[in-house]
Structures are given as structure tokens and as C-alpha cells.
C-alpha positions as a Markdown table, in Angstrom:
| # | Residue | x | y | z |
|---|---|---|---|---|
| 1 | Unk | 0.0 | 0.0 | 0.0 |
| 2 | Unk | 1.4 | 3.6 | -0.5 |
| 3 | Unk | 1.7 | 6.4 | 1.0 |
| 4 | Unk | -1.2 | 8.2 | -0.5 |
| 5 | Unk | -3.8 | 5.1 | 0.1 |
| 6 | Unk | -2.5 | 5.0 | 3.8 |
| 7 | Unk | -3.0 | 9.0 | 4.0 |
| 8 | Unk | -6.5 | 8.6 | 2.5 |
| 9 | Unk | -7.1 | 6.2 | 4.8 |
| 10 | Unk | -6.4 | 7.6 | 7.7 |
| 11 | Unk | -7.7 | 10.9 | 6.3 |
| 12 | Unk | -11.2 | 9.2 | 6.1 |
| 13 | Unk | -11.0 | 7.3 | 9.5 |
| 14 | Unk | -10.1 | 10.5 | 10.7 |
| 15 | Unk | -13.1 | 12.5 | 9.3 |
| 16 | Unk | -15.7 | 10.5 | 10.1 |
| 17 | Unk | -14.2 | 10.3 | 14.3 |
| 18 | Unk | -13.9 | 13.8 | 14.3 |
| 19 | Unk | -17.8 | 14.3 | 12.8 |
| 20 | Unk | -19.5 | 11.8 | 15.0 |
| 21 | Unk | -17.1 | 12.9 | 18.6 |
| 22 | Unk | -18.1 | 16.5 | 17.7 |
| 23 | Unk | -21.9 | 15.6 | 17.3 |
| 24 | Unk | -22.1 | 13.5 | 20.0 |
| 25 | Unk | -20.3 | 16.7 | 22.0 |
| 26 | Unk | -22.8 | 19.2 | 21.4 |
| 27 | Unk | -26.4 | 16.9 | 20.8 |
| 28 | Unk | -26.4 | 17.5 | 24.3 |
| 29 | Unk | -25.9 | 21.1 | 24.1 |
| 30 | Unk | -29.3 | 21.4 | 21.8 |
| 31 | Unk | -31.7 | 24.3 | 22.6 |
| 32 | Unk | -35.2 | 23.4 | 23.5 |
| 33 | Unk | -36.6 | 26.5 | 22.5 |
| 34 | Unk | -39.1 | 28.1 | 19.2 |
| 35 | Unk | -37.5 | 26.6 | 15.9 |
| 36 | Unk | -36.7 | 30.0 | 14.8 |
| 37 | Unk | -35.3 | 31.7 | 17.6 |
| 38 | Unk | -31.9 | 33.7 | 18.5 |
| 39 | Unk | -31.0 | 30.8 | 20.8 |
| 40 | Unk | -30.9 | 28.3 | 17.8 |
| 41 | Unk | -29.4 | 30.4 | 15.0 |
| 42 | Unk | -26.5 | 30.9 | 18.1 |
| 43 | Unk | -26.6 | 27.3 | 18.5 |
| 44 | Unk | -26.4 | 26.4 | 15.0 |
| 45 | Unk | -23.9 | 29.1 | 13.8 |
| 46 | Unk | -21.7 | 28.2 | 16.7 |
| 47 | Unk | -22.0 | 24.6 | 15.7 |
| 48 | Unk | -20.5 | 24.5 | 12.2 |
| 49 | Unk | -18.0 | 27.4 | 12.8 |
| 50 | Unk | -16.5 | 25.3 | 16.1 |
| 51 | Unk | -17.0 | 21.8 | 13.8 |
| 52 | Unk | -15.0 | 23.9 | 11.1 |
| 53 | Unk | -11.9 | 25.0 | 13.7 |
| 54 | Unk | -11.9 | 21.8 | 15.2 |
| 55 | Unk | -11.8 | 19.7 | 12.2 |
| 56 | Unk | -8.7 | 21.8 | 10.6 |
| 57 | Unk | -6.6 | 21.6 | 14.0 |
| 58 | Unk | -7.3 | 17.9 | 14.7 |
| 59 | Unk | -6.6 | 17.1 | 10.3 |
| 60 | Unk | -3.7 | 18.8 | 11.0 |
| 61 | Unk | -2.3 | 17.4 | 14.2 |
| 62 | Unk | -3.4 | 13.7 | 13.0 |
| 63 | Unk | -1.5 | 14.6 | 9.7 |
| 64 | Unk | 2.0 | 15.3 | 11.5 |
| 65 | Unk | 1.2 | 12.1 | 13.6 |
| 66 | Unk | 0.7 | 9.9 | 10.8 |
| 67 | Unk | 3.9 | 11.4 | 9.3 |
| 68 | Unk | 5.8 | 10.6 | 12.1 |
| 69 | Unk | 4.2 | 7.3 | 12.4 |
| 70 | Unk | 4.9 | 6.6 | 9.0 |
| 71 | Unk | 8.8 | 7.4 | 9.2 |
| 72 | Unk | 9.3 | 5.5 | 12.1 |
| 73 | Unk | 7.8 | 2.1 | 10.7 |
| 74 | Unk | 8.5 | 2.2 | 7.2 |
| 75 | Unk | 11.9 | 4.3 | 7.4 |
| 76 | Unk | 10.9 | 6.8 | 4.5 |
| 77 | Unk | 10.2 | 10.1 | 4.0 |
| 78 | Unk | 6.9 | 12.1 | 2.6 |
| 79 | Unk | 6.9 | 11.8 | -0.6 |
| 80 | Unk | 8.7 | 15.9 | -1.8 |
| 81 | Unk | 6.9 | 16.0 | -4.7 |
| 82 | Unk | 3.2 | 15.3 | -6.6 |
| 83 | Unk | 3.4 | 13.8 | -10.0 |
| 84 | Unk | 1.1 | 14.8 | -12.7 |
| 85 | Unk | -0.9 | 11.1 | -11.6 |
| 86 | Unk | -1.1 | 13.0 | -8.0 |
| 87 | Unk | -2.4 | 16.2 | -9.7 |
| 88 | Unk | -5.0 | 14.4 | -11.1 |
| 89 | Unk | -5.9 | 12.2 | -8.5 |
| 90 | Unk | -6.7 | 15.4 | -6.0 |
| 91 | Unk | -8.0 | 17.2 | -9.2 |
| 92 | Unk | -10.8 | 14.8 | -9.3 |
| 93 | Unk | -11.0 | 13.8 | -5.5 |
| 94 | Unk | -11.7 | 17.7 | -5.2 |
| 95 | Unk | -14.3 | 17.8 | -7.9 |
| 96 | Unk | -16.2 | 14.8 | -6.7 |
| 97 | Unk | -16.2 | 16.7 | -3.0 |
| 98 | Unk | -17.0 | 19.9 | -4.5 |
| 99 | Unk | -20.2 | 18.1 | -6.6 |
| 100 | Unk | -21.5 | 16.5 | -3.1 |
| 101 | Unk | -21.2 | 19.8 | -1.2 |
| 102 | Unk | -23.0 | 21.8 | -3.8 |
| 103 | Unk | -26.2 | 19.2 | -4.2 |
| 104 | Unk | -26.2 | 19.2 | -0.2 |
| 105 | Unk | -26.4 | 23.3 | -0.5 |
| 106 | Unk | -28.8 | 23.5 | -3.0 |
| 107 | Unk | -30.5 | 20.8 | -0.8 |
| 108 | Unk | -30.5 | 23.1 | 2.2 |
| 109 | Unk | -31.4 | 26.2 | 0.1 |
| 110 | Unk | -34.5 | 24.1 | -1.0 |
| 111 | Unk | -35.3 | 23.1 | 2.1 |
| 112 | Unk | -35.6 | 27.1 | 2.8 |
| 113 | Unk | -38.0 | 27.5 | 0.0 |
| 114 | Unk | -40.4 | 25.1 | 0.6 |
| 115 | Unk | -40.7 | 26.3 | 4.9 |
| 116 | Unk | -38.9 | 23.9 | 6.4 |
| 117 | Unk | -37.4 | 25.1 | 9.4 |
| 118 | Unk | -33.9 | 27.0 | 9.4 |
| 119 | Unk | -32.3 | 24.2 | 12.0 |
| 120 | Unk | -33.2 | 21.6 | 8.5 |
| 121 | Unk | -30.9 | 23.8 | 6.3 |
| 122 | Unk | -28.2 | 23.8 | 9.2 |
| 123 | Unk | -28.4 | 20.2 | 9.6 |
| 124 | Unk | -28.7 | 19.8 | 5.5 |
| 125 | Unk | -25.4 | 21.7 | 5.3 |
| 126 | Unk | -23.2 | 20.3 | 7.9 |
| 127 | Unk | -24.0 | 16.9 | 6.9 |
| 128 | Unk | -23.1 | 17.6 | 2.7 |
| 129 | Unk | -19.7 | 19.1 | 4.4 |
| 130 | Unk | -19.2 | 15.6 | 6.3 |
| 131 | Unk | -20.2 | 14.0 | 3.5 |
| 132 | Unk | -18.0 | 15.9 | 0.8 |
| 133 | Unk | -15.0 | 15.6 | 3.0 |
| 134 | Unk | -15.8 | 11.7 | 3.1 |
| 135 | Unk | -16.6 | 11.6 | -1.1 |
| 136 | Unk | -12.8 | 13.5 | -1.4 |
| 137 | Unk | -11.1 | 10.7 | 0.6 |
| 138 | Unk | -12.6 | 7.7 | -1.1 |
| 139 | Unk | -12.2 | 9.1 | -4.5 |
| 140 | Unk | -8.7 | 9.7 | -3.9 |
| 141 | Unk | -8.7 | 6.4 | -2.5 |
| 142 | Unk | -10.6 | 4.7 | -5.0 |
| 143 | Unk | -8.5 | 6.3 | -7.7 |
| 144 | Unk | -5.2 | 5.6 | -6.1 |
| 145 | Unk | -6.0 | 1.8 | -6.2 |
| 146 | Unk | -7.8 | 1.6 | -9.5 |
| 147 | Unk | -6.2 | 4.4 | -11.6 |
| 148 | Unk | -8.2 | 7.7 | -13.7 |
């Protein structure tokens, strides 16, 4: 296996513990109050920005520890540089995330137009940005082991 499946790997295992730790974190936390009201918008806004922060700083931190990880078990390096097969692998990894996240936010605008409530579109757009992170790792994944 190389060092790009393991990193995608990890990269998805790591998305989808961060995602359901977080959730499970702030269900809790959940406001009881009108559907509409200042409390949930806080709740909500709060929510994806902290999700957001939280999900760069712990990508970040697991990608120096599987770096470090790496080196010590298999003895090499990070690979310096991205062939043109690496260009087009994240090329398309990041098109396939890109098409999930823009369905799940014209999803969540739709949800808007035909009066759902707002705490719908929030949930509508938090999950198509779980879900596009997980599309971008399996693609690059998938097209690691099978090839464009």
C-alpha cells in the first residue's frame, strides 16, 4: 500500500471520528426552544463554525502524527513532490467533494424554500460538508487503487 492510500485512509477514519465525537459533544448542548429563535441560530452558527476549527486543528495534528508514524515504521520520507498522476488524483477527489457539497447546499437552500425550518438547512449543510469531505477521501482512495 502507498503512502497516499494509507494517507487517505487515515484521512477518512479520521473525518468520520472527528464528525460523530463532535456531534455527540454538542447533541447535548441542543436548545429546546421556538425553531426560529436567536438561541438556535447561536446554536447552529456556533456549531458549524467550532465543527469547522476543530476539524482543521485535529486534520492537522493527525496529519503530523501519521507522518511521524509513518517514518518511524516504514523508514521513509513524505513523498517531496506530486506527479502529474497525484495532480489528477486530488484534481478529481476535489471535484467529486465539490459536486457532493453543492447538491447538499442547494439541498438546504431548497429546504428554505419550501418552509422547512432553518435548524433543517443547518443540519442539510453540515452533513453535505461531512459527506464531501468523506466523497474526497474515497475518491482519492478509490482512484489511487484503480487508476483515472
Amino acid at each position: 500500500m502507498t503512502y497516499q492510500e494509507k494517507k487517505s485512509i487515515v484521512s477518512l477514519i479520521s473525518s468520520i471520528l472527528i464528525f460523530v465525537a463532535y456531534c455527540l459533544y454538542r447533541y447535548p448542548q441542543h436548545p429546546d426552544g421556538a425553531l426560529d429563535s436567536k438561541e438556535m441560530f447561536h446554536y447552529w452558527g456556533s456549531f458549524v463554525l467550532v465543527l469547522t476549527l476543530v476539524s482543521i486543528g485535529a486534520h492537522i495534528v493527525i496529519s503530523i502524527i501519521f507522518n511521524i508514524i509513518f517514518r518511524m515504521t516504514t523508514g521513509e520520507k513524505e513523498p517531496a513532490f506530486a506527479d502529474e498522476l497525484d495532480k489528477q488524483i486530488d484534481l478529481l477527489a476535489l471535484r467529486n467533494s465539490f459536486a457532493v457539497f453543492v447538491i447538499g447546499f442547494l439541498l438546504a437552500m431548497s429546504a428554505l424554500v419550501i418552509d422547512q425550518p432553518a435548524k433543517v438547512m443547518f443540519i442539510v449543510l453540515i452533513v453535505s460538508g461531512f459527506l464531501s469531505d468523506v466523497t474526497g477521501s474515497v475518491s482519492r482512495l478509490y482512484h489511487y487503487r484503480r487508476g483515472v
